[in-house]
Backbone as CSV, one residue per row, in Angstrom:
resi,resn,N_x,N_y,N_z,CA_x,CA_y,CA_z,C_x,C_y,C_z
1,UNK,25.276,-166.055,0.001,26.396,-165.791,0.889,25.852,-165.532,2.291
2,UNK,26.441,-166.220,3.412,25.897,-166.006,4.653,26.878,-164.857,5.746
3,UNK,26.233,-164.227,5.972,27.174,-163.161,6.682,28.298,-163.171,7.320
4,UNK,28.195,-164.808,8.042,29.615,-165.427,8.458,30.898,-165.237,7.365
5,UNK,30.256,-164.919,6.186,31.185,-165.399,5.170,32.572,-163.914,4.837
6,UNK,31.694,-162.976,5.179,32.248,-161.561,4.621,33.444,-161.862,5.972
7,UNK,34.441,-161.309,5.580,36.101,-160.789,6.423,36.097,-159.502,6.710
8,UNK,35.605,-158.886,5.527,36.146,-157.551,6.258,36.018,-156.722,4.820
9,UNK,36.593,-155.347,4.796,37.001,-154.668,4.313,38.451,-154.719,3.340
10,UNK,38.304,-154.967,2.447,39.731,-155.235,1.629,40.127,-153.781,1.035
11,UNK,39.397,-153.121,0.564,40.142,-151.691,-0.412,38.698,-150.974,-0.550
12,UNK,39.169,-149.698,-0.572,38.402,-148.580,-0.997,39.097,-148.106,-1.945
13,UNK,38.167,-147.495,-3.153,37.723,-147.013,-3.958,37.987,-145.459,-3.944
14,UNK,38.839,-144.771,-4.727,38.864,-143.443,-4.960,38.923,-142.576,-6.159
15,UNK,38.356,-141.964,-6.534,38.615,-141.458,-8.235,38.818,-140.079,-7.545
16,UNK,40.234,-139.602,-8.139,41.035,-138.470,-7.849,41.235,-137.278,-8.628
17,UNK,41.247,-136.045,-8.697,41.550,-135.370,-9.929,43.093,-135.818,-10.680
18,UNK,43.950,-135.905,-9.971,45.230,-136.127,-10.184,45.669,-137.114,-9.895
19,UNK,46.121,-138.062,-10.797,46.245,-139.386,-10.120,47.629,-139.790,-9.095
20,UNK,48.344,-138.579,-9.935,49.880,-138.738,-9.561,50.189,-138.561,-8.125
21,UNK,49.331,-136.670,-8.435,49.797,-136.280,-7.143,49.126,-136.868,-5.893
22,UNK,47.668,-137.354,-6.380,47.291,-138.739,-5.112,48.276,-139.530,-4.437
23,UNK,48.976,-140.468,-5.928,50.130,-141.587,-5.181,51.071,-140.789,-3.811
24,UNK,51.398,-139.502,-4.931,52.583,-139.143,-4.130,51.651,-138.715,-2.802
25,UNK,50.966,-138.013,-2.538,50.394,-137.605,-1.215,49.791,-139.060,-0.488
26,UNK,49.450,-139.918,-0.665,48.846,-141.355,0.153,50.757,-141.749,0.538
27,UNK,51.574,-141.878,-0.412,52.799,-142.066,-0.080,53.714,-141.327,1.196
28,UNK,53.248,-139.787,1.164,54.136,-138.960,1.938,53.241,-138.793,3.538
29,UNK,52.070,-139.210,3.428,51.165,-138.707,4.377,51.158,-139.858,4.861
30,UNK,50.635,-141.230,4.690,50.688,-142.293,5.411,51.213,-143.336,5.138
31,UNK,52.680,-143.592,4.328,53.405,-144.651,4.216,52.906,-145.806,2.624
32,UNK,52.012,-145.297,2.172,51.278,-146.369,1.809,52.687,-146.879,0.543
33,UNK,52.452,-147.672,0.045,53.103,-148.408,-0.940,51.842,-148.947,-2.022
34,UNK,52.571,-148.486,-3.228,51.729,-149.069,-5.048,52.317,-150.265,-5.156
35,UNK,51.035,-151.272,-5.420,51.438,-152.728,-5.489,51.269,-152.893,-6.905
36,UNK,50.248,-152.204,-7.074,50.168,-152.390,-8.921,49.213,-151.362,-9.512
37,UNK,49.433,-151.342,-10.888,48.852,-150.494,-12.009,47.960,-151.150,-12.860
38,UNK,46.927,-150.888,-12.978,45.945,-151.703,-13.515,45.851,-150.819,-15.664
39,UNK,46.593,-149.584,-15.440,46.843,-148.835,-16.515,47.617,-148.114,-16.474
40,UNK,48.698,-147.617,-17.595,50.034,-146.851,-17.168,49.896,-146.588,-18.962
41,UNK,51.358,-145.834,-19.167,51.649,-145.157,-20.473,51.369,-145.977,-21.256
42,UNK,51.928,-147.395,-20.876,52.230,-148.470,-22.017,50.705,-149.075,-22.295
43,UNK,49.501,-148.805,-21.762,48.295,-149.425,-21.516,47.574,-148.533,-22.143
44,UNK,46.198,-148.800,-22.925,45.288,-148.031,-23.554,44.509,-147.980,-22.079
45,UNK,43.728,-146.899,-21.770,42.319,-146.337,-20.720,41.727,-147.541,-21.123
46,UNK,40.740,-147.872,-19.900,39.947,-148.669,-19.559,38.657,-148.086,-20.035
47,UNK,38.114,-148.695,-20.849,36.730,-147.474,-21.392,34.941,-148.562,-20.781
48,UNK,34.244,-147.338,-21.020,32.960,-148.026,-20.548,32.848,-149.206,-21.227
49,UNK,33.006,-149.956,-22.555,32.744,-150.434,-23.006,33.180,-151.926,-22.000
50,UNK,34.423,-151.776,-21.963,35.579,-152.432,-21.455,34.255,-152.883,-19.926
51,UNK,33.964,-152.119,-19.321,33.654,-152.148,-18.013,32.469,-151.947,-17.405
52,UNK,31.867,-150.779,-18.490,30.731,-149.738,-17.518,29.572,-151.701,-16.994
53,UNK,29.586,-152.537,-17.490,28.187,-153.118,-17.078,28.873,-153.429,-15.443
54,UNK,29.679,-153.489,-15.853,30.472,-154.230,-14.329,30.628,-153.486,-13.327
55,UNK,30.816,-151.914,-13.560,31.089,-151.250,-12.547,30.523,-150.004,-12.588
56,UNK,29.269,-149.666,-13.919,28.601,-148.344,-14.058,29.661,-147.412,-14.669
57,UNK,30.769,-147.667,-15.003,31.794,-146.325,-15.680,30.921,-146.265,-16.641
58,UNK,30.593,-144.570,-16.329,30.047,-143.521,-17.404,30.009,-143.850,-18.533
59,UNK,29.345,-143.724,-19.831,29.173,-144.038,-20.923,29.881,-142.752,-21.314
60,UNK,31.125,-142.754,-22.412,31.630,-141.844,-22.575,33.045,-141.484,-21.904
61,UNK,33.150,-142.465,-20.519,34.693,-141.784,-19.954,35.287,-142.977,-20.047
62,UNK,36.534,-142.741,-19.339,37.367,-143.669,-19.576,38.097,-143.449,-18.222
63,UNK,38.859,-144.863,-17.694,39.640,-144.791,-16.677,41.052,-145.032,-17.356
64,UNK,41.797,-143.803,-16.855,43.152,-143.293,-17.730,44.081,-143.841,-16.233
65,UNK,43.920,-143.729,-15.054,44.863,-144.969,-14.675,44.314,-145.055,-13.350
66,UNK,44.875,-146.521,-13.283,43.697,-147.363,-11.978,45.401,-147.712,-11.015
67,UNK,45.552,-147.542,-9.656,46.500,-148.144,-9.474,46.138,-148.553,-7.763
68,UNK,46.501,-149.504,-7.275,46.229,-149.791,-5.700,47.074,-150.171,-5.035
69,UNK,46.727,-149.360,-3.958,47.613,-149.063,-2.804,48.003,-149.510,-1.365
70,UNK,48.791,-150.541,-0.862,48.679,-150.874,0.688,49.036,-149.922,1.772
71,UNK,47.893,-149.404,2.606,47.659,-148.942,3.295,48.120,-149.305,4.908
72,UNK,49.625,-149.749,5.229,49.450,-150.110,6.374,48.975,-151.460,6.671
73,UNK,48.635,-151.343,7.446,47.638,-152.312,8.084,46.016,-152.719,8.395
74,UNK,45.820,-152.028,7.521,43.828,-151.991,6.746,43.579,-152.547,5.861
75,UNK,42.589,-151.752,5.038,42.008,-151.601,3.906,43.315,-151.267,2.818
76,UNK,43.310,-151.456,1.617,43.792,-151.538,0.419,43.174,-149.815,-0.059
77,UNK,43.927,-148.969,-0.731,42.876,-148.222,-1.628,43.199,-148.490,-3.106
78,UNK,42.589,-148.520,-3.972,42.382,-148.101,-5.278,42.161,-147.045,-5.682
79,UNK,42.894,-146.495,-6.266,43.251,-144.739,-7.020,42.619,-144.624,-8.298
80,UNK,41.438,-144.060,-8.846,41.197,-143.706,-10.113,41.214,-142.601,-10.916
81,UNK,41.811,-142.552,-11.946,41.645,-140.859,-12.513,41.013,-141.500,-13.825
82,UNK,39.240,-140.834,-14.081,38.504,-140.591,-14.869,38.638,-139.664,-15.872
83,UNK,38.693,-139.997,-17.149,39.231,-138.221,-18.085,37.799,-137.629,-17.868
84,UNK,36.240,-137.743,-17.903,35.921,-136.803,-17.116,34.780,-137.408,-16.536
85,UNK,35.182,-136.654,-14.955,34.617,-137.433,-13.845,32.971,-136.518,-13.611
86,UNK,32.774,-137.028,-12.716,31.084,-136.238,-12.319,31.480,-135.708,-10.909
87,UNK,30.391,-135.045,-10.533,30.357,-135.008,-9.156,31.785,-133.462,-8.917
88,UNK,31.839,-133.430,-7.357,32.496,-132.531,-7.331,33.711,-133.046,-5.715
89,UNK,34.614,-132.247,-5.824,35.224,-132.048,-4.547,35.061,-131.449,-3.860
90,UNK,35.385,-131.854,-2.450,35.251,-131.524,-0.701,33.845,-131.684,-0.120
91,UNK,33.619,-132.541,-0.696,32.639,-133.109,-0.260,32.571,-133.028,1.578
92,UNK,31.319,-132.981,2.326,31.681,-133.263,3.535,30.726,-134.270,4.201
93,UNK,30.649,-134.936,5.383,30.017,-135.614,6.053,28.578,-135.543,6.339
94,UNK,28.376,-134.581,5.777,26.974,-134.357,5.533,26.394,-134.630,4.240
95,UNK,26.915,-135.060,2.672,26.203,-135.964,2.095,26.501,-136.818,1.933
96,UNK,25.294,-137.731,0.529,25.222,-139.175,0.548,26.443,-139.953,0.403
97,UNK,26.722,-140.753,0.607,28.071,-141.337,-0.232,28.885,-141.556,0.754
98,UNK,30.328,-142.035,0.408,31.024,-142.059,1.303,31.667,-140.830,1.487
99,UNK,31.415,-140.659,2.874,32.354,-138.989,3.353,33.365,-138.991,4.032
100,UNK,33.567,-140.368,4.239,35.428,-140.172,4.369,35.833,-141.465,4.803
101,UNK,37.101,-141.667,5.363,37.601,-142.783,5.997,38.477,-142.395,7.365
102,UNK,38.485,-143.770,7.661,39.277,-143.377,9.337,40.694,-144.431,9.559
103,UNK,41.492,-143.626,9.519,42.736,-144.663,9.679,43.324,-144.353,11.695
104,UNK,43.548,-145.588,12.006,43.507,-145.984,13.727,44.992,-145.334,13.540
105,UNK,45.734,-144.378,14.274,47.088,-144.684,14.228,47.951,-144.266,15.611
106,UNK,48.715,-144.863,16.592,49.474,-145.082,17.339,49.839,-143.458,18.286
107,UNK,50.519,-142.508,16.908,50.451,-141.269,17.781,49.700,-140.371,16.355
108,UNK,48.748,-139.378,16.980,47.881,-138.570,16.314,48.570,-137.674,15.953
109,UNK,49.548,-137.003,17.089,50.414,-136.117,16.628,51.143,-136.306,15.183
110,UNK,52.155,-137.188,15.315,53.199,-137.373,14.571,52.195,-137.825,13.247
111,UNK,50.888,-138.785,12.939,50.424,-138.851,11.915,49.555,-137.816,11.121
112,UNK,49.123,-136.336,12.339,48.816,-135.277,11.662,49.944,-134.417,10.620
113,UNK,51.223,-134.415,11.569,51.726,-133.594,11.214,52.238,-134.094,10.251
114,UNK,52.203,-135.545,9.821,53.037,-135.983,8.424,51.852,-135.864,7.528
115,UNK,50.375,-135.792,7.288,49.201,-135.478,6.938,49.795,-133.777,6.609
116,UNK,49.871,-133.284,7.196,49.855,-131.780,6.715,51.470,-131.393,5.931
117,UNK,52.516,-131.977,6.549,53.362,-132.436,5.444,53.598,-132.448,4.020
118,UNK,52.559,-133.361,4.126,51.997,-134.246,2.863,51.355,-132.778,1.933
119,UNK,51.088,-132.273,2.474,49.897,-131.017,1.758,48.189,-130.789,1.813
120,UNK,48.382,-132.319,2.937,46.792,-131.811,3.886,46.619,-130.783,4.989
121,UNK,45.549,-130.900,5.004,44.621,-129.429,5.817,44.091,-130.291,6.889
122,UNK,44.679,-130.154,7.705,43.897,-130.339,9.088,42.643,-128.958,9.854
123,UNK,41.953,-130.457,10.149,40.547,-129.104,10.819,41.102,-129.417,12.197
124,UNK,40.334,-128.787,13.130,39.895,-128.777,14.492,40.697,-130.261,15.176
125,UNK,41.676,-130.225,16.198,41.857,-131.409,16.739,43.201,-130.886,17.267
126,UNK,44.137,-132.103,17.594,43.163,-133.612,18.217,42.353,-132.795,19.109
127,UNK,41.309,-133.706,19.452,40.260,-133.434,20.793,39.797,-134.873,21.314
128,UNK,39.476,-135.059,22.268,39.622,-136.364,23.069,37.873,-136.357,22.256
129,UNK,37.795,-138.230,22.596,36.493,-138.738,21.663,35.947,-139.077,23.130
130,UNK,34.770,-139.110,22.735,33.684,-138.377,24.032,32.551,-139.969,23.593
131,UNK,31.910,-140.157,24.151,30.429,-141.238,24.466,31.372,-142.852,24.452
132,UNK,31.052,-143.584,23.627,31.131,-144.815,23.504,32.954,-145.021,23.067
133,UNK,33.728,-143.430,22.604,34.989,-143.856,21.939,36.067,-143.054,23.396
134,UNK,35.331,-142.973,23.940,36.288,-142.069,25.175,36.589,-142.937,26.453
135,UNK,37.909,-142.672,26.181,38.897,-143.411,27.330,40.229,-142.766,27.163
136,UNK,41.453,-142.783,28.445,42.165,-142.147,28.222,43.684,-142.659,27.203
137,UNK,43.564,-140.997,26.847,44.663,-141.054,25.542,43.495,-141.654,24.190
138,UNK,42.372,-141.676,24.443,41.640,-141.652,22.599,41.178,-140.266,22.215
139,UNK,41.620,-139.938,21.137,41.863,-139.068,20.232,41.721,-138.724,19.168
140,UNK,40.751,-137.592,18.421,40.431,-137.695,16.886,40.843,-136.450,16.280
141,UNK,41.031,-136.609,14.623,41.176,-135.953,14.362,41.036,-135.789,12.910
142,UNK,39.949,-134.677,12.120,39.723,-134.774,10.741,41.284,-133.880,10.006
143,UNK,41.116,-134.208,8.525,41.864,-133.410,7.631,41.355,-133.862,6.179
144,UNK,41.579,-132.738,5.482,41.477,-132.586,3.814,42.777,-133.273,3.425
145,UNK,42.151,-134.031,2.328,43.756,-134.051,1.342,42.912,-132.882,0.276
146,UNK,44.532,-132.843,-0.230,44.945,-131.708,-1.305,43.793,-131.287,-2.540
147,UNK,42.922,-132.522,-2.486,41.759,-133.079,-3.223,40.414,-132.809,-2.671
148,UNK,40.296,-132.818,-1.667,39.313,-132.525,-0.991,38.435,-133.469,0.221
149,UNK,39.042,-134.895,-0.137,38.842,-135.545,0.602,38.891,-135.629,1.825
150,UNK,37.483,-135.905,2.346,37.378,-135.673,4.374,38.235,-136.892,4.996
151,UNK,39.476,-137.321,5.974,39.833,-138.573,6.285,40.253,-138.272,7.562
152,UNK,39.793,-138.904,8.588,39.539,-138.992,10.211,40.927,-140.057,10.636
153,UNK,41.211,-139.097,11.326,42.246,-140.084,12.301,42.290,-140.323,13.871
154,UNK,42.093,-141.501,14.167,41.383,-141.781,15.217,42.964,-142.558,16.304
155,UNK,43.027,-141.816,17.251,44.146,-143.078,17.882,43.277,-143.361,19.099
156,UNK,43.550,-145.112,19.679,42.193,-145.453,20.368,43.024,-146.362,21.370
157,UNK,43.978,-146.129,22.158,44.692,-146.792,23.268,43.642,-147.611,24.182
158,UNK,42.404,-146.865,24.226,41.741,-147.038,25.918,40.366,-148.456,24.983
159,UNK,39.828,-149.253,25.767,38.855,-149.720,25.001,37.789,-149.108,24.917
160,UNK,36.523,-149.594,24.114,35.516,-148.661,23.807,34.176,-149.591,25.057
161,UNK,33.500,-148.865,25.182,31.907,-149.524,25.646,31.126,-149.159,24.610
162,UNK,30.469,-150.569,25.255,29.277,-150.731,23.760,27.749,-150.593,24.473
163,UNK,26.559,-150.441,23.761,25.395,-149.964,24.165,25.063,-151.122,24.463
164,UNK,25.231,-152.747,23.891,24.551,-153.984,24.169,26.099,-154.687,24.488
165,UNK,25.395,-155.684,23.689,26.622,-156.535,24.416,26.654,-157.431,23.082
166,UNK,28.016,-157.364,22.497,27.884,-157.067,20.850,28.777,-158.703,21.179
167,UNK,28.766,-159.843,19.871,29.542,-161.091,19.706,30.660,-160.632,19.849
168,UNK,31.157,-159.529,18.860,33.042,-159.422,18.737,32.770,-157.492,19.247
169,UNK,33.669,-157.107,19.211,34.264,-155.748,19.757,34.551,-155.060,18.088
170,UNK,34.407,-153.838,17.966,35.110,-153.187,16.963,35.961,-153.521,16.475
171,UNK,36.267,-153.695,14.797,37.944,-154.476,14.891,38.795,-153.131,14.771
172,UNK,39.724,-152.759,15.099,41.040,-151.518,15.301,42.061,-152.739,14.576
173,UNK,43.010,-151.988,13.784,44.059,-152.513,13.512,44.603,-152.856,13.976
174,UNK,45.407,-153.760,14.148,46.512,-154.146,15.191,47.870,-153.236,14.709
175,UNK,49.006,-153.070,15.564,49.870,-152.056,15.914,50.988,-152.329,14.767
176,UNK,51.486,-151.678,14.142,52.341,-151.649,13.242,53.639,-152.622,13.693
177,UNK,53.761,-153.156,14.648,54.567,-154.395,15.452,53.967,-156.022,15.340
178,UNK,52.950,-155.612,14.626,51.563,-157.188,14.940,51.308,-157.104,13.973
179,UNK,51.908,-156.398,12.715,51.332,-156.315,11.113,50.691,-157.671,10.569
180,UNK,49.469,-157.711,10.332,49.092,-159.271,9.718,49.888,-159.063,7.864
181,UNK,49.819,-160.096,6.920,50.094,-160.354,5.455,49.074,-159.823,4.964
């Protein structure tokens, strides 16, 4: 595969304590919509057997329901609840792994306060983004979901400067008016 080849980012990956109250909080906090269920009542768990070579599920657990989510105008997520998972919650930006995600959105305000709404925890913000992301009206801002998850919200009106002089520019979503399929 030649690097030309990759698009982009299609979906992230989440294994949740609660699968439910995930949907409902990705639902109340940022609009998202369930396109499908990959396991539900009527479905037996997805077991290692089923999967682990393909994707490393634990020897021993099982994925009790898989469901994915459109996000707007990004990335896709995928929701997992493991009957028993590893690892721990609230993780922060300081270890390995992924420590969070960043959704671009229009006003920071109005998408915090539907974030805390929702039953997230906002930290410290907005505060204007400073070096290469600062221009006026750009704006960041972290929060917890209910779960523990770190997720950055970035609104980015002004353009960015870059250290070289890069082929393409950062891609930012385009505006909830310019929605691509």
């Amino acid at each position: 595969m030649t690097q030309s080849s990759i698009r982009g980012i299609e979906h992230i990956g989440l294994t949740v304590p609660n699968h439910e109250e995930a949907i409902r909080f990705f639902k109340a906090a940022f609009g998202a919509e369930v396109l499908y269920s990959l396991t539900d009542k009527d479905h037996d768990p997805i077991t290692h057997e089923d999967v682990g070579s393909k994707n490393r599920l634990r020897k021993g657990t099982r994925m009790v329901a898989v469901s994915m989510l459109r996000l707007q105008n990004g990335a896709n997520l995928e929701v997992f609840k493991i009957d028993r998972p590893g690892g721990e919650t609230g993780r922060s930006i300081s270890d390995y792994g992924i420590s969070h995600f960043s959704v671009t959105v229009d006003d920071i305000d109005a998408a915090t306060q539907a974030f805390a709404a929702a039953g997230g925890e906002l930290l410290e913000g907005p505060y204007d983004l400073s070096d290469q992301e600062e221009g006026p009206g750009n704006r960041g801002q972290f929060g917890l979901t209910p779960w523990g998850l770190l997720i950055e919200f970035e609104q980015l009106p002004a353009p960015m400067s870059y250290d070289c002089h890069p082929s393409r520019p950062r891609w930012i979503p385009a505006p909830a008016s310019k929605k691509a399929s």
